[in-house]
N, C-alpha and C positions, 0 to 999 in steps of 0.2 A: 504493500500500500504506500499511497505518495505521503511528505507531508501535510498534514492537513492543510488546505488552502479553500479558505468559505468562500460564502457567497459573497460577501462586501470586497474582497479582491476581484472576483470574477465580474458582480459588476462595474468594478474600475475600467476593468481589463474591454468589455463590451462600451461602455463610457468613450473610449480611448478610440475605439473602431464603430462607431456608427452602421455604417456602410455592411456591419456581420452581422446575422443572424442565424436562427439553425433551422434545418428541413429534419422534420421527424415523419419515418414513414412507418404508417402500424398498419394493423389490419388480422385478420385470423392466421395460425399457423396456414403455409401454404400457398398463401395469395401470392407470394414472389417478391416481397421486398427487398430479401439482400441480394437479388439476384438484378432489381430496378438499379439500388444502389451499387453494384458493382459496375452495372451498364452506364450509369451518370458519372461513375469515377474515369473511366474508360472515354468519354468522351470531352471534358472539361477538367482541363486539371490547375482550375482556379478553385474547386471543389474539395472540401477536405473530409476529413474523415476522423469523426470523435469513438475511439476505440474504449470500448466499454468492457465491464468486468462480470464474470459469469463463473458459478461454481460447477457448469455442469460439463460434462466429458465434453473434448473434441470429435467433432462429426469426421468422417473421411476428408483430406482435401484441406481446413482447415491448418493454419496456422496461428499460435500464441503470439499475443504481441502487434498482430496482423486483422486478424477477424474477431478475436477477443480476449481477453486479459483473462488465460482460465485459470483461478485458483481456487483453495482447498476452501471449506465452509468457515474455520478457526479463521482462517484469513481474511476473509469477505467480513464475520463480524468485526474481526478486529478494528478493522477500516471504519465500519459501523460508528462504534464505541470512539475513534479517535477523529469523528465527524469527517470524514475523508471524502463521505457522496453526498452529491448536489441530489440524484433520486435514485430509489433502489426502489426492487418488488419483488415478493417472491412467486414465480410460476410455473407450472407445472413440478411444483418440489426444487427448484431450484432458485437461486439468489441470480437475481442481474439489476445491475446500478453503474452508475456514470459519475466518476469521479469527479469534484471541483476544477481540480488539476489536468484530467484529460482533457476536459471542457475549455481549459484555457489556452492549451498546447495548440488546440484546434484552430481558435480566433486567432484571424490575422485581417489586417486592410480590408475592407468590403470583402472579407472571405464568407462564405458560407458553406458551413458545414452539416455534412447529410448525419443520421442517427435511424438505425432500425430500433423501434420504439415497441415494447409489447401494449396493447391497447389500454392494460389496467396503468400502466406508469403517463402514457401520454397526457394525462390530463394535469399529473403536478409540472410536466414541463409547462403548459399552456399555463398555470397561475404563478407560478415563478418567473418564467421570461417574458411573457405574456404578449407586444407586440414583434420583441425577437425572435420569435416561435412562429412556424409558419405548419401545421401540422399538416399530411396527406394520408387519407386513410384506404390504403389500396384492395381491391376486392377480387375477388377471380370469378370467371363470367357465371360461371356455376355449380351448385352444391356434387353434382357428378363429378366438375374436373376438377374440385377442389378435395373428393375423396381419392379421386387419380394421382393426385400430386402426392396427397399425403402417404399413399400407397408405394408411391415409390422411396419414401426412405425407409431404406434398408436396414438406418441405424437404430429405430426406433420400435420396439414390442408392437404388438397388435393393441394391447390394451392402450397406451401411450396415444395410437393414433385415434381410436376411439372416443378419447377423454377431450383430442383436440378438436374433434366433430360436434363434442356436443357445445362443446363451450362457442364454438363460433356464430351458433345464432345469437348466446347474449351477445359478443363481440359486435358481431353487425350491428346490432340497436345501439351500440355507441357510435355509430358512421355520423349521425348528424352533428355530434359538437365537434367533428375536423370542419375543417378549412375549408379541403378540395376532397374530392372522394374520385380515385383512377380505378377502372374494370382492365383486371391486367388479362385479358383474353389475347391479346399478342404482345409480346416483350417489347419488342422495339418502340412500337406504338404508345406503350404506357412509358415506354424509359422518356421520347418527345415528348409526352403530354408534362410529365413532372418537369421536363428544363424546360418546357414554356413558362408554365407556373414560374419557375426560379426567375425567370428573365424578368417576368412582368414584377414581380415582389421584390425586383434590384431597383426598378423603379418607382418605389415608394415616396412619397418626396421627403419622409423623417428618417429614409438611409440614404441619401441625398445633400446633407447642408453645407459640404463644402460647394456645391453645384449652384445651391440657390445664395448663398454668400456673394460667389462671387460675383452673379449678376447681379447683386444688388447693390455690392460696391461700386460695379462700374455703372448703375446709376447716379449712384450719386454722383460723382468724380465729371 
């Protein structure tokens, strides 16, 4: 775990960089979020990447460090107890949380950084950062190909994928407090619809005031 580092740094640190905010993309096990956010990292690499901490085993393919910070359960609380995470949850029997410190690594100059979000944590991100937060709650076209999906991890029991079917109807009835809501029925399509979103939310005019400053200097002048 990092040194602790709160939220009154972090928000100096966003203070500092207007122009950042963060894309969190949730949605049922399944829909394809890390698979949007690999494909968004892939084509924009002004896009960054807040690597979060997780107690649960690495999937095939996966790497520490890279895809998630996997440590042991004593270690995640410990982080706990020494205030380390800006938000944690626990799902499916596992601990996942996003440190202060990841959080800050991430912010840089009008950077924006992406976050695969489980749907129960997305909502302390929205009251914590609240217009830095830009939430997307991605869906897969239907409960058939969203049982195909889940079918295919291999690394997961039967019962596992079961528990993630049933939870996904409550999951959907959380769809309307996001932002934007993408049907990832084709990848590429959903990965364009999320960086349009991004474009159009760079153009905010409250991550913008070096922009409107300066016209308004050279009004005056």
């Amino acid at each position: 775990m990092e040194t602790p580092f709160g939220i009154e740094a972090l928000q100096d640190r966003l203070d500092r960089h207007p122009g950042s905010f963060v894309v969190i993309l949730s949605g049922p096990a399944g829909a394809g979020k890390t698979s949007i956010r690999q494909g968004l990292l892939a084509r924009d690499n002004s896009l960054r990447r807040c690597v979060t901490t997780t107690t649960r085993a690495k999937r095939h393919g996966e790497t520490n460090g890279v895809d998630y910070h996997f440590v042991s359960e004593d270690a995640f609380r410990s982080g706990l107890q020494a205030g380390c995470f800006f938000e944690w949850a626990e799902v499916y029997g596992f601990l996942y949380g996003a440190t202060f410190e990841a959080i800050a690594r991430a912010i840089g100059k009008r950077g924006v950084v992406l976050l695969v979000v489980d749907v129960q944590g997305a909502s302390a991100w929205k009251r914590l950062l609240r217009k830095r937060c830009v939430s997307v709650f991605v869906l897969p076209p239907s409960v058939e190909v969203l049982e195909q999906r889940l079918g295919g991890r291999r690394s997961e029991a039967v019962s596992a994928m079961r528990r993630r079917l049933e939870n996904a109807g409550t999951e959907v009835e959380k769809a309307v407090e996001f932002d934007y809501l993408v049907v990832n029925s084709d990848l590429d399509r959903a990965i364009s619809e999320v960086q349009e979103l991004i474009r159009v939310e760079r153009r905010r005019p409250w991550r913008t005031p070096d922009l409107l400053d300066e016209f308004a200097r050279r009004n005056v002048t």
